[in-house]
TORVO-806940 format. One line per 5 residues: their letters; for each residue y, x, z of C-alpha. Coordinates in pm, 1 decimal, m for minus. Example, Ala and Ser with C-alpha at 12.3 -4.5 7.8 and 13.67 -1.06 7.14 Angstrom:
as> m450.0,1230.0,780.0 ~ m106.0,1367.0,714.0
END
This chain:
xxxxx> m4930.4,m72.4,m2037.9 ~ m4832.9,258.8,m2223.8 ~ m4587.7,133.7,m2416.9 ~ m4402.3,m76.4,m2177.1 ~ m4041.7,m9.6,m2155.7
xxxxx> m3860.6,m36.1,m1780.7 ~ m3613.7,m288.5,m1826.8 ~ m3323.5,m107.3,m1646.2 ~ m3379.1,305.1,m1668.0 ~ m3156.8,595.6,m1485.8
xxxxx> m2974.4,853.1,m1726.4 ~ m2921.6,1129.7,m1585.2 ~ m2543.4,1309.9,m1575.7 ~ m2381.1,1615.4,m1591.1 ~ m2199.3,1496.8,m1248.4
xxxxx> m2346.8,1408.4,m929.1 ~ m2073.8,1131.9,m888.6 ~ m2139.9,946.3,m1237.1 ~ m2444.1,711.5,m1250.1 ~ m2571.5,587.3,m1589.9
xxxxx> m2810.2,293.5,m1658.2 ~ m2948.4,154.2,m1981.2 ~ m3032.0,m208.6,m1960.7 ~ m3313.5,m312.5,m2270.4 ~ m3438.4,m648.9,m2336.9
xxxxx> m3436.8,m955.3,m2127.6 ~ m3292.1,m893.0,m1735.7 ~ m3533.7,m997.8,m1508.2 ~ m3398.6,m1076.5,m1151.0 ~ m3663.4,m803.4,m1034.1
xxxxx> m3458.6,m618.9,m1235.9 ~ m3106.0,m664.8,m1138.1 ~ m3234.8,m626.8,m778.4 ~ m3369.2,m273.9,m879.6 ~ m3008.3,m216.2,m1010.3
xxxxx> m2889.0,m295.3,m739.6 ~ m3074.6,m66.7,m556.8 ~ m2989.1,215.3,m715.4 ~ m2675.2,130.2,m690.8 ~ m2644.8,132.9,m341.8
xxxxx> m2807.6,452.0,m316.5 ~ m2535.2,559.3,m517.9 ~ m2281.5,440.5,m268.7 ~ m2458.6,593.2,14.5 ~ m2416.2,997.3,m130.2
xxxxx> m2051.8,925.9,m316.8 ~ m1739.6,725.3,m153.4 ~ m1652.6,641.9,m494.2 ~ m1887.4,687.6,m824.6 ~ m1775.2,646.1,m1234.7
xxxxx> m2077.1,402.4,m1406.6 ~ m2188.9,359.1,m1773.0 ~ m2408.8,88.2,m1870.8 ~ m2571.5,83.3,m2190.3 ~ m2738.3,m257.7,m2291.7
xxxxx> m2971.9,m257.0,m2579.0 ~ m3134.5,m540.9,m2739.8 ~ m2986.1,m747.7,m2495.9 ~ m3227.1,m1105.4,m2456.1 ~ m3086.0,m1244.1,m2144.8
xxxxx> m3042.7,m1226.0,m1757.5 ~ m3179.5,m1379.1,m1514.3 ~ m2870.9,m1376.9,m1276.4 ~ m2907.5,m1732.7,m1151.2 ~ m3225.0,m1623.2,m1048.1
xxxxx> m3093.9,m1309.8,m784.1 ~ m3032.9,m1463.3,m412.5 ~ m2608.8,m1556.6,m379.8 ~ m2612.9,m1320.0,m66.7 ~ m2703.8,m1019.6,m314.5
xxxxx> m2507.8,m1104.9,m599.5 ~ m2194.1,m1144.7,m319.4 ~ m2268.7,m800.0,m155.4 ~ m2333.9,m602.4,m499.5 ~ m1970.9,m769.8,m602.4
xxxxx> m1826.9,m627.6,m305.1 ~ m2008.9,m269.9,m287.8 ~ m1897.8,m235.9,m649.8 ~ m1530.6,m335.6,m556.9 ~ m1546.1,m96.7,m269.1
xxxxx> m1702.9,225.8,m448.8 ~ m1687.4,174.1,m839.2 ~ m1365.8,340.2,m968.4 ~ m1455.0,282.7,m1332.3 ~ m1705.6,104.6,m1523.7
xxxxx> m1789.6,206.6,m1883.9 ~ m2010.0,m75.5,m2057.7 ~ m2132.9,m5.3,m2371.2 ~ m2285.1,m272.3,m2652.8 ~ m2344.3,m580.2,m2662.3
xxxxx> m2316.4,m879.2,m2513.5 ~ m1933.6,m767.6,m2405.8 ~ m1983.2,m851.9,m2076.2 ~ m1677.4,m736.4,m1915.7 ~ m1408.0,m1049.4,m1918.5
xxxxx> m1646.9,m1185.0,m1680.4 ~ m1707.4,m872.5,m1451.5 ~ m1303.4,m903.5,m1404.2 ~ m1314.7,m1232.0,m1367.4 ~ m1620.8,m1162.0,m1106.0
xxxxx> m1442.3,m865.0,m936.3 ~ m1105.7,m997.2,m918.6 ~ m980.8,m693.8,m1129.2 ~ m644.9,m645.3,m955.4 ~ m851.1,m413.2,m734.1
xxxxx> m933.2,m33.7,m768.9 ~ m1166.0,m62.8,m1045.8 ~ m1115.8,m4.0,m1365.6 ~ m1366.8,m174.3,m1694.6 ~ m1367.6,m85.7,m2038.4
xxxxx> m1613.0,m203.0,m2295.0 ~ m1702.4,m4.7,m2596.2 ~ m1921.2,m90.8,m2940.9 ~ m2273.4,116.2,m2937.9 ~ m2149.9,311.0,m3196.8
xxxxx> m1854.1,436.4,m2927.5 ~ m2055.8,538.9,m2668.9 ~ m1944.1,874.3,m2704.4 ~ m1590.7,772.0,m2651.5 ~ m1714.9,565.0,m2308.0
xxxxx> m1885.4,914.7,m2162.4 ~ m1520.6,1087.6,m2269.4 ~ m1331.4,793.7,m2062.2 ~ m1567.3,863.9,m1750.8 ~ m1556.8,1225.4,m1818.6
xxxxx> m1895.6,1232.9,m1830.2 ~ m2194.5,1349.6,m2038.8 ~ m2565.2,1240.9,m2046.1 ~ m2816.0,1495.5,m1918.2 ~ m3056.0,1611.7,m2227.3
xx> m3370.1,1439.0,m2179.9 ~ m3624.6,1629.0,m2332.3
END
């Protein structure tokens, strides 16, 4: 048990309006529903937030396995409150999240190689807070 590893962890920001996740592993549904979570929290302190995701060691999600009426709702909370979305590794997930989202909305995606995450904070304006 000391060694397990949250599947979906908060990083902390240097602004109050830019959420960060790292996603490790294989994606349970529990764990996209946590996500989702947060996320709404998120939507209830900021109109309109900036998001990185960071997946390592991707192994899978279980997406089929989330209810329709929360995948549907997260779709449209994102479209309503996510201004941009900074994904970063791999699987490049993004051409679906447009196709998802209908990207001729407010929202803008970008995907960048692990090795560019530095360049994805930049985008967002952003910076990870120190976790030490």
């Amino acid at each position: 048990m000391a060694d397990y590893v949250p599947a979906v962890r908060r990083i902390e920001t240097n602004r109050p309006d830019a959420y960060a996740f790292e996603l490790t592993g294989r994606i349970t549904a529990a764990d996209i529903e946590n996500l989702y979570g947060l996320l709404e929290g998120a939507y209830e302190l900021h109109d309109r937030i900036d998001l990185l995701i960071r997946i390592v060691d991707y192994d899978g999600a279980e997406w089929l396995d989330v209810s329709r009426k929360t995948r549907s709702e997260g779709r449209q909370h994102a479209l309503e409150h996510v201004r941009r979305c900074a994904a970063v590794g791999e699987p490049n997930w993004t051409i679906y999240a447009r196709a998802l989202l209908v990207i001729a909305t407010t929202v803008e995606i970008r995907h960048f190689a692990s090795e560019e995450e530095e360049k994805a904070w930049s985008w967002l304006d952003a910076l990870p807070v120190d976790e030490k």
